[in-house]
Backbone bond lengths (Angstrom), bond angles and torsions (degrees), N, CA, C in turn:
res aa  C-N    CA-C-N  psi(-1)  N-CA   C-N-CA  omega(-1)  CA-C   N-CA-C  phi
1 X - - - 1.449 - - 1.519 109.87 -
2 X 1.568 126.57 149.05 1.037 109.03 -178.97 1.302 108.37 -90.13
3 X 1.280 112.43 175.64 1.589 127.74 -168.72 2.048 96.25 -72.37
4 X 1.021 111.23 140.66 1.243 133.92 174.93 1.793 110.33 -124.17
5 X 1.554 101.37 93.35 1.692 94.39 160.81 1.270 158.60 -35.30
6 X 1.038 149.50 111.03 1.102 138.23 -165.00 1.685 117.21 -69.81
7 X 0.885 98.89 145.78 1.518 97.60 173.04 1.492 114.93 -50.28
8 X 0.980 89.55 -73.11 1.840 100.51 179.76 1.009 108.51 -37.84
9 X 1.261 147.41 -29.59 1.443 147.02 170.68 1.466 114.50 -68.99
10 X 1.315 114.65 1.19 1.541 115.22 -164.01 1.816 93.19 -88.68
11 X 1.226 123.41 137.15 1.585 154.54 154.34 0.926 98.25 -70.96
12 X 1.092 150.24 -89.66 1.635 157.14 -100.49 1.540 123.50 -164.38
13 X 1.431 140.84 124.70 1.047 138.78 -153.92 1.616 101.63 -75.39
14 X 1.388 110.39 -0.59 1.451 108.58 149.23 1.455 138.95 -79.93
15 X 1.225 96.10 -9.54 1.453 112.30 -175.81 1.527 111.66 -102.87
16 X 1.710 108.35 -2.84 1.326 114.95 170.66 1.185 117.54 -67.00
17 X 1.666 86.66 -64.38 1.558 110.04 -173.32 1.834 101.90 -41.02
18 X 1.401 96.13 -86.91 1.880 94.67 -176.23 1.430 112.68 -36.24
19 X 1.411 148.97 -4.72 1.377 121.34 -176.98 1.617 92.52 -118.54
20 X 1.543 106.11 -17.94 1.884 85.94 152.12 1.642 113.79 -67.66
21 X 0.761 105.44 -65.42 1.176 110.23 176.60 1.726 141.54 -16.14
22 X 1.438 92.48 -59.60 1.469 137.88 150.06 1.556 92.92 -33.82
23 X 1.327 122.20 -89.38 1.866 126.69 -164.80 1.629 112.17 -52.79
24 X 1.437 95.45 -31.53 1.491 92.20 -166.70 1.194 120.54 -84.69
25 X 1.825 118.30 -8.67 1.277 138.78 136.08 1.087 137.86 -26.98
26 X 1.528 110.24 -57.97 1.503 141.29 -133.23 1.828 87.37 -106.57
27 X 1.725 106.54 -43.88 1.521 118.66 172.90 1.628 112.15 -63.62
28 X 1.511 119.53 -23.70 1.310 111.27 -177.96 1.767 125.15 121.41
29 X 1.572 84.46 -9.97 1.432 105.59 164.01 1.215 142.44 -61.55
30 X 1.763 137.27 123.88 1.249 103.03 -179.15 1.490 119.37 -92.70
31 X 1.104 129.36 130.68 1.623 112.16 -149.75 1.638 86.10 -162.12
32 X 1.435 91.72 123.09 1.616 131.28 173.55 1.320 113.67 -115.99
33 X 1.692 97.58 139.78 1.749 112.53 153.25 1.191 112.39 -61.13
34 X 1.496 123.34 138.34 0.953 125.15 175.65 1.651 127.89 -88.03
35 X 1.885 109.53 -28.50 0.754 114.17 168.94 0.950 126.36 147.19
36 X 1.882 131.62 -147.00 1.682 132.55 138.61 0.756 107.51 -63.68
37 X 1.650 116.47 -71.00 1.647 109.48 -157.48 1.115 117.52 -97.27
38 X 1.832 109.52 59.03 1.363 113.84 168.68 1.359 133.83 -61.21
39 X 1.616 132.09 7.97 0.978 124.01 -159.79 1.195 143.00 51.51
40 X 1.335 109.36 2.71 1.282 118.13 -142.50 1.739 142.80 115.59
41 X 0.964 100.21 -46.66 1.483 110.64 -153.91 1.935 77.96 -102.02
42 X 1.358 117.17 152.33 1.602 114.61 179.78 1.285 95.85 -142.99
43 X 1.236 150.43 19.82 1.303 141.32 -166.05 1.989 92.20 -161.99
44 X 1.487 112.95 106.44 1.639 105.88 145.62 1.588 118.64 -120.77
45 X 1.274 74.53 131.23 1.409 82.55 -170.00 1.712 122.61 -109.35
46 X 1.479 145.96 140.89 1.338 135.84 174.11 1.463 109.97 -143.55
47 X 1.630 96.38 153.03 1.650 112.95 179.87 1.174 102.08 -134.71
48 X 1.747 113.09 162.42 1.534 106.83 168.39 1.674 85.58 -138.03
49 X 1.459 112.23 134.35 1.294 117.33 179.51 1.383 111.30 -148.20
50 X 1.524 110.11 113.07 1.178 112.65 -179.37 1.393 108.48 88.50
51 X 1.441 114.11 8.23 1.868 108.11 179.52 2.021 108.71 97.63
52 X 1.242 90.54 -1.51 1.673 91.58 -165.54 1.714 82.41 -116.62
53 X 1.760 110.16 129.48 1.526 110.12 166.31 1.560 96.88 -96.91
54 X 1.401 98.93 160.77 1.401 128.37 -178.85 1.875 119.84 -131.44
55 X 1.445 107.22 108.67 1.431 96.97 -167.92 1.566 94.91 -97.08
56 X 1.190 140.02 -172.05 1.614 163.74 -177.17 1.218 122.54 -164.38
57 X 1.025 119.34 110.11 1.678 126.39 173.80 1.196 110.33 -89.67
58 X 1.252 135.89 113.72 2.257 119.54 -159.00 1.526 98.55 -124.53
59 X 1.440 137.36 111.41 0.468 107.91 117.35 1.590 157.91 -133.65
60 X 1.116 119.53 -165.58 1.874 122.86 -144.07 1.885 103.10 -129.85
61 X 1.662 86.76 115.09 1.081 122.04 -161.28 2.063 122.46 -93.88
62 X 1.161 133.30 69.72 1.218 128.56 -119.91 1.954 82.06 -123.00
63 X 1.695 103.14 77.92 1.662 119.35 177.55 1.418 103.04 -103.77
64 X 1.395 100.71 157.10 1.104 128.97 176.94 1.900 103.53 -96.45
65 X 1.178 116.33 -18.19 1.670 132.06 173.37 1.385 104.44 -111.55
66 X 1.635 97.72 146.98 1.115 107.03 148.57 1.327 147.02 -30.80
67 X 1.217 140.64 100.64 1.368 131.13 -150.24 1.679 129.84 -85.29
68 X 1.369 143.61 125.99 1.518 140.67 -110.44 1.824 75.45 -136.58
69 X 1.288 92.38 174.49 1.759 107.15 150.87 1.154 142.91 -19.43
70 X 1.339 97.39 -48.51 1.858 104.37 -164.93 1.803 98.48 -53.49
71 X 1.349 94.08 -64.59 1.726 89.31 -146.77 1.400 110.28 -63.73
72 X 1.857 123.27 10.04 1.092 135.61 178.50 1.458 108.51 -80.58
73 X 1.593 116.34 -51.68 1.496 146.40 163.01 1.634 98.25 -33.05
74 X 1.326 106.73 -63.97 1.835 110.60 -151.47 1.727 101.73 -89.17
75 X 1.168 114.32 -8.63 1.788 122.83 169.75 1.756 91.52 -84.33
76 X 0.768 122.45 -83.16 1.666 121.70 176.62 1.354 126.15 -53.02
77 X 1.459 111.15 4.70 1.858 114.31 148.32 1.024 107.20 -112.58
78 X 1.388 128.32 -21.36 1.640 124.93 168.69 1.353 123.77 -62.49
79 X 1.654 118.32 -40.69 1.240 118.17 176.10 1.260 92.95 -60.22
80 X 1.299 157.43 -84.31 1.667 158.74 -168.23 1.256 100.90 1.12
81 X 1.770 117.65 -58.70 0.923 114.82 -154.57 1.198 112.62 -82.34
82 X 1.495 129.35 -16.23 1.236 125.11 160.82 1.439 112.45 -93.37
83 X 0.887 122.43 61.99 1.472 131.99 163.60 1.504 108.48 79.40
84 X 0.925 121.37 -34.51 1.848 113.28 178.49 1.709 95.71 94.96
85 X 1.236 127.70 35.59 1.161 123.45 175.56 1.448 133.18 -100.46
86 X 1.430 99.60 19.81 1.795 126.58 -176.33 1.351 108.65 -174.15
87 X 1.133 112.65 -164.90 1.430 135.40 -141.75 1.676 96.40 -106.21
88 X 1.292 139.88 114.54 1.557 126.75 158.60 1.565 114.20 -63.69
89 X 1.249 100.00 136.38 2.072 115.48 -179.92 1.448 103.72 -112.93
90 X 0.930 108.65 141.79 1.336 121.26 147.60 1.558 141.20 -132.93
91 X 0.936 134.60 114.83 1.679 140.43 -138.50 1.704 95.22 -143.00
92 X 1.541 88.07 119.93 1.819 111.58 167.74 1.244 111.79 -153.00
93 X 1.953 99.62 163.15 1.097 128.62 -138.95 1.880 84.98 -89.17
94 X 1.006 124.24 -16.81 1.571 123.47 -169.02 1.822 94.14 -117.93
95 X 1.529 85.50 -160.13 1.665 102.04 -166.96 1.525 107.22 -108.51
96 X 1.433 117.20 164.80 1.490 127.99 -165.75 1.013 115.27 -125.18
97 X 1.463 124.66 111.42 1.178 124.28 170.52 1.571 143.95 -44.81
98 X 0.899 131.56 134.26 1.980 153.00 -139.39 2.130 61.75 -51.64
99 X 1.731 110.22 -92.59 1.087 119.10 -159.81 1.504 126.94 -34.36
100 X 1.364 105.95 -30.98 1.657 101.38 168.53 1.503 123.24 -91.51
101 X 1.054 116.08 -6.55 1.571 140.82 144.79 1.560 114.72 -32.91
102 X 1.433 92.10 -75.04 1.378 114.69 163.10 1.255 126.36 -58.69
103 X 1.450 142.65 -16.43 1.470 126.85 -170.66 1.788 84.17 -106.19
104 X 1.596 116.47 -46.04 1.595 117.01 -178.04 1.650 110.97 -40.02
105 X 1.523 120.93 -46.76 1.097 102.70 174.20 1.580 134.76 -95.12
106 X 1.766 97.15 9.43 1.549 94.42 146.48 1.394 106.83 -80.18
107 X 0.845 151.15 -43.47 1.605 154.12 -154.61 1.428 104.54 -65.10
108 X 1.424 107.93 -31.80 1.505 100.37 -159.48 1.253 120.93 87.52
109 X 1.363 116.28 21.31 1.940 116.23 -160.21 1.730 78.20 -132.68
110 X 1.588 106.55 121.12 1.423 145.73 152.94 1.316 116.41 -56.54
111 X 1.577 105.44 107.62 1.891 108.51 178.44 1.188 118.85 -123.01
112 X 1.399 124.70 162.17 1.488 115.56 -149.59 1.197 84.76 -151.90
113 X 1.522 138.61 92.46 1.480 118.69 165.08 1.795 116.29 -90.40
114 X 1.448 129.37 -176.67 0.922 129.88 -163.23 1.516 117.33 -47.59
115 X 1.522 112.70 -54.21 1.357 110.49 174.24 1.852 112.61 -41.70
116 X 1.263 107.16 -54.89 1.260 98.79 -173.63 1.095 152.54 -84.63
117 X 1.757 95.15 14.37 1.429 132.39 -160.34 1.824 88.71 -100.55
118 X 1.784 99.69 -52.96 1.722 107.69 -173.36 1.743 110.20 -60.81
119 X 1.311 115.95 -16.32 1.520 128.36 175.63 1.508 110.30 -49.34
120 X 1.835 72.01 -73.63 1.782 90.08 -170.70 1.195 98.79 -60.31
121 X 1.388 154.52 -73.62 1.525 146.65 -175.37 1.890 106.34 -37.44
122 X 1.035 135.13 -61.31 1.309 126.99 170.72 1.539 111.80 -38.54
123 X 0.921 112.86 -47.07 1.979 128.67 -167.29 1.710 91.10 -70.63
124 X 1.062 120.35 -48.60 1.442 117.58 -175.85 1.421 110.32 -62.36
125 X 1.584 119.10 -60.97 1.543 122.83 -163.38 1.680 88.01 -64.71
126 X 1.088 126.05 -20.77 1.772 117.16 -178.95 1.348 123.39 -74.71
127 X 1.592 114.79 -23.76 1.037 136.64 -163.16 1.471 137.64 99.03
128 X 1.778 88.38 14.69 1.945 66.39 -160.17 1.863 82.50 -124.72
């Protein structure tokens, strides 16, 4: 299997993006940088499993703080802007607060902070 980064190892909110990126590959995903003028969002990602497609709008959040609202807010106006044709993500290198926890899953916007980012990467190099 190939090596899958750890978060915690990430430097640079460039180094986020590619080792999301990296897993969501490695999982079967087809999942691209989006770019400069990402709007925001730097990771789309899609699956089709079981006959059902799955789009992802990700984006990847690379703080030195605990992470609040906003980037919950600007993932769930960003997907808009790409059509609203999946799910907004958001994925960081730190932890998420109880309250933005809470407004993401009114929103409907999917968050992944470090613990649960190092999961899914452990679960992968294991196999499962």
């Amino acid at each position: 299997m190939p090596k899958v980064l750890r978060i915690s190892d990430c430097l640079t909110g460039a180094d986020v993006e590619n080792t999301v990126r990296n897993l969501l590959v490695n999982l079967g995903f087809d999942a691209h940088l989006t770019g400069k003028e990402d709007r925001g969002i730097d990771i789309i990602a899609s699956k089709t499993v079981d006959g059902k497609a799955y789009k992802f709008y990700i984006r990847c959040k690379f703080w030195n703080t605990t992470v609040g609202m906003e980037p919950i807010q600007e993932a769930f106006t960003d997907c808009y802007y790409f059509g609203n044709e999946g799910t907004p993500v958001v994925i960081t290198n730190n932890r998420v607060t109880v309250e933005a926890r809470q407004y993401a899953r009114k929103l409907g916007v999917e968050i992944t902070g470090k613990a649960e980012f190092e999961e899914i990467s452990h679960s992968y190099k294991k196999g499962g």
